[in-house]
N, C-alpha and C positions, 0 to 999 in steps of 0.2 A: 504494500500500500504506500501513496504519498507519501504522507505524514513519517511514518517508518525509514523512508530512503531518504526522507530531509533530515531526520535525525543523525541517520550516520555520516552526514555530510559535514554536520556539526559537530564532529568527533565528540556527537554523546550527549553533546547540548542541548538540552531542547529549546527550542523556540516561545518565548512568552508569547502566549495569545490568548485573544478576550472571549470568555465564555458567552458575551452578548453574542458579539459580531461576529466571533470568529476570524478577527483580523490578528494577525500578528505583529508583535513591536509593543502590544502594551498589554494591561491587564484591565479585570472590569475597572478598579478602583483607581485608573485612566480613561477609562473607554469618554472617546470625543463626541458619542454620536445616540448614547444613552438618555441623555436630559433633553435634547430639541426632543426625539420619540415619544419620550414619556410625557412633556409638555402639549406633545400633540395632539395624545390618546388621551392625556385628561381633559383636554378643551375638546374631545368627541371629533377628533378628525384624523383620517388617514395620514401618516407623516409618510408624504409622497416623493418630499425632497430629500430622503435620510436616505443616507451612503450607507445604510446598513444592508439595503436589500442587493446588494452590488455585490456580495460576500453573502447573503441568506437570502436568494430569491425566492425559496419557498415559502416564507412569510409572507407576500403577497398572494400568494395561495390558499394563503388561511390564516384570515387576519386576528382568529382566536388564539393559537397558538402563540403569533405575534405578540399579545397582549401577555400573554400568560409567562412568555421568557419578560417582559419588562416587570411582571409582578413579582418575578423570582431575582431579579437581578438588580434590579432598581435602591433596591432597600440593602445589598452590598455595597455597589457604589456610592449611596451617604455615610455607609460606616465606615467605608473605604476616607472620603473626603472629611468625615469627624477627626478618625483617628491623625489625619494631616493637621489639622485646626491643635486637636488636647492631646499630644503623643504622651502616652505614660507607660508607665512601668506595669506591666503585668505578672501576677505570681504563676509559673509553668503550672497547665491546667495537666491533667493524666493523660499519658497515651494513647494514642487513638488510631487505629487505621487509617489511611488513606484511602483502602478501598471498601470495604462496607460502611466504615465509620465508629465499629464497635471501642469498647472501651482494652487496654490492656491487653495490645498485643499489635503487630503490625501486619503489611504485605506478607512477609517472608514468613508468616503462620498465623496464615488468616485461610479458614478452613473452607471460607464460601468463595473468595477468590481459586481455590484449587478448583471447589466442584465447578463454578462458571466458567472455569476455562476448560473441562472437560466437556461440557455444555457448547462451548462457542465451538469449537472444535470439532465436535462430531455435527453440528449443527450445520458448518460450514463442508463437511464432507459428504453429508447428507446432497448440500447445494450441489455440488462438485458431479454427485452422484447421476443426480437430474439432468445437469447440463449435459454430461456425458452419455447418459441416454440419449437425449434428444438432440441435442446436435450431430453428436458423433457414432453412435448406431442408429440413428433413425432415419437421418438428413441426411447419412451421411457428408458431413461436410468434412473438410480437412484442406492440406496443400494439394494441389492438383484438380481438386473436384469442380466439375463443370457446372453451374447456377444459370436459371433465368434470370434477370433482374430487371426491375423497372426503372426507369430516370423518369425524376419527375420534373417538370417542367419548370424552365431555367429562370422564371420570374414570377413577380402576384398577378402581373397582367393576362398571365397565360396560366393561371393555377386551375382553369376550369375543361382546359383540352386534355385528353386522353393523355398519359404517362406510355411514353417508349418502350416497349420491350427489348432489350438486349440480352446476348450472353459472355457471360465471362467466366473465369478460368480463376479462383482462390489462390493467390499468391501469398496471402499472409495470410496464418492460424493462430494467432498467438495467445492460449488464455493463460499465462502464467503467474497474472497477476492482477485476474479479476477473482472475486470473493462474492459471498452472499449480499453483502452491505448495496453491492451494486443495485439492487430490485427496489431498496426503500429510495426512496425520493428527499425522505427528512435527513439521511443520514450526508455528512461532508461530504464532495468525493476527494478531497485529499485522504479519504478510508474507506470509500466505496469505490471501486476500482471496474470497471467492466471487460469485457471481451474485447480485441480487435483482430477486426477480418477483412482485409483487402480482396479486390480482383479486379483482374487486368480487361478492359472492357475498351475495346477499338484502338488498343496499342497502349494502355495508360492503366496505370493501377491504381485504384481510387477506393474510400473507404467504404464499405459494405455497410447498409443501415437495414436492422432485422423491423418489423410490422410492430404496430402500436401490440405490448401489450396487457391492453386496461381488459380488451372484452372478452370472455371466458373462453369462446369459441376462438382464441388467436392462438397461432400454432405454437408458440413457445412456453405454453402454458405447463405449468408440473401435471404428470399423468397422477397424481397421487391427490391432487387436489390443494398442494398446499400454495396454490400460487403463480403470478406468473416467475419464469427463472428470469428474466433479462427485462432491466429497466424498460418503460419503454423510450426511445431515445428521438420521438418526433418526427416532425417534416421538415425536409431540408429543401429548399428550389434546388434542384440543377443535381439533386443527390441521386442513389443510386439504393433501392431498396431489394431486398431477398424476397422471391417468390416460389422458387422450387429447385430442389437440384436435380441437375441434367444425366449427371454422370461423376458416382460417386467415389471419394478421395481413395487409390491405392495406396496411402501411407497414412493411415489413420494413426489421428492421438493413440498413446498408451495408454491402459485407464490406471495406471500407475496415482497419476494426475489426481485423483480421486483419493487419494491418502490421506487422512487426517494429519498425520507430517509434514506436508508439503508448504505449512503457511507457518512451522511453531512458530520460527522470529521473532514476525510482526505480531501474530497475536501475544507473544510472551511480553512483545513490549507495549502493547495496548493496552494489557493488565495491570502492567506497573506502572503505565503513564496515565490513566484516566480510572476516575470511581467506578462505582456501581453507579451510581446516583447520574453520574453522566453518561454513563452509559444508558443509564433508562434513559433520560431526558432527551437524547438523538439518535432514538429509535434501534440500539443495538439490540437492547432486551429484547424485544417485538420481534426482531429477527430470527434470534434464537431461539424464540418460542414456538415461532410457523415452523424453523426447520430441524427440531430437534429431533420429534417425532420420525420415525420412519413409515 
């Protein structure tokens, strides 16, 4: 994931970023962009000019949640801005996790931290499982595999003419770094990471966009009913969408790929670098609740 590969870029650093905005460089008890929103939600109006949605588009999608990160975070940032005003001395309060929050004891034996990571884990191999199904024994898709594809029409003026059919030829497979996180909408994608898939289409390799999928009846849907597997990733003018394949890949993925191993790292380091608490709050929990299950 993102976030993961900018870590170690940082030899180990992490990046301060704000739990509002999710901007990095500062914290909530800085965050620039915190007080015009909240000024604008109490005066009952959409704060339409706030640079927050530039970094959380989703919150124009659902202006409740919006409301609801300001009523979780709003009231750090004055405690944040008090303690700059009266800075005093505090007596060390007891031990506390980082990740559940329990009293007397930390990460490194915090018992609900191990089971959630057995949890995310098979939850995400679960995902892994799915995809592998349905892409790659069902579609077969892979490098080499021959695809219909549709281009859809190269502007808004022309959005209402028939979409192209072409063929093209999978030059890129690459899912070694897409996860579960990828299907929620709410979650980062500096952590939700998806698929990519190239094909070469009248001499040019161009990125592959799979079918909206919101509606039950859309093909990348989980056979087990938990879902759909792959965000849906929209309409693009002049894009190049998956309709059928022609002729399926002679060097199919391994389903190796499918290993609950295959991602420890980054999840080992998601555990140690974020709560539960934020994990629930940007829909990880959610995720590994649909995909725990087999």
């Amino acid at each position: 994931m993102r976030a993961f590969e900018n870590s170690k870029q940082n030899n180990g650093r992490s990046t301060t970023s704000c739990g509002y905005c999710r901007q990095q460089g500062h914290s909530i008890g800085t965050c620039p962009h915190i007080q015009y929103d909240y000024d604008e939600w109490s005066a009952f109006r959409v704060p339409h000019q706030s640079t927050t949605i530039n970094h959380c588009r989703w919150f124009m999608n659902d202006y409740s949640y919006w409301i609801k990160q300001i009523d979780k975070y709003y009231p750090k940032f004055l405690a944040a801005q008090e303690r700059k005003k009266n800075p005093t001395t505090h007596q060390r309060s007891a031990p506390k996790c980082g990740f559940c929050g329990g009293a007397y004891h930390n990460r490194r034996n915090c018992s609900e931290l191990v089971s959630f990571g057995k949890r995310l884990k098979q939850a995400n191999s679960n995902w892994r499982q799915a995809v592998y199904d349905k892409l790659v024994a069902e579609l077969g898709l892979g490098i080499g595999s021959v695809v219909k594809v549709q281009q859809a029409q190269s502007s808004w003026n022309r959005r209402n003419e028939e979409p192209e059919e072409l063929i093209g030829i999978v030059d890129v497979f690459d899912l070694s770094k897409c996860n579960m996180f990828c299907v929620n909408t709410s979650i980062d994608s500096d952590y939700a990471q998806g698929i990519d898939v190239s094909v070469i289409v009248n001499g040019s390799s161009v990125r592959l966009i799979f079918p909206s999928t919101t509606s039950p009846s859309a093909p990348l849907q989980d056979d087990k009913g938990r879902g759909a597997l792959i965000r849906a990733n929209g309409y693009y003018y002049n894009s190049y969408r998956y309709q059928a394949t022609v002729a399926r890949s002679e060097q199919p993925l391994d389903e190796s790929w499918v290993s609950t191993g295959v991602m420890e790292d980054e999840f080992n380091w998601l555990l140690k670098k974020r709560s539960l608490e934020w994990l629930d709050d940007n829909g990880v929990v959610s995720q590994v609740e649909t995909w725990e299950g087999e």
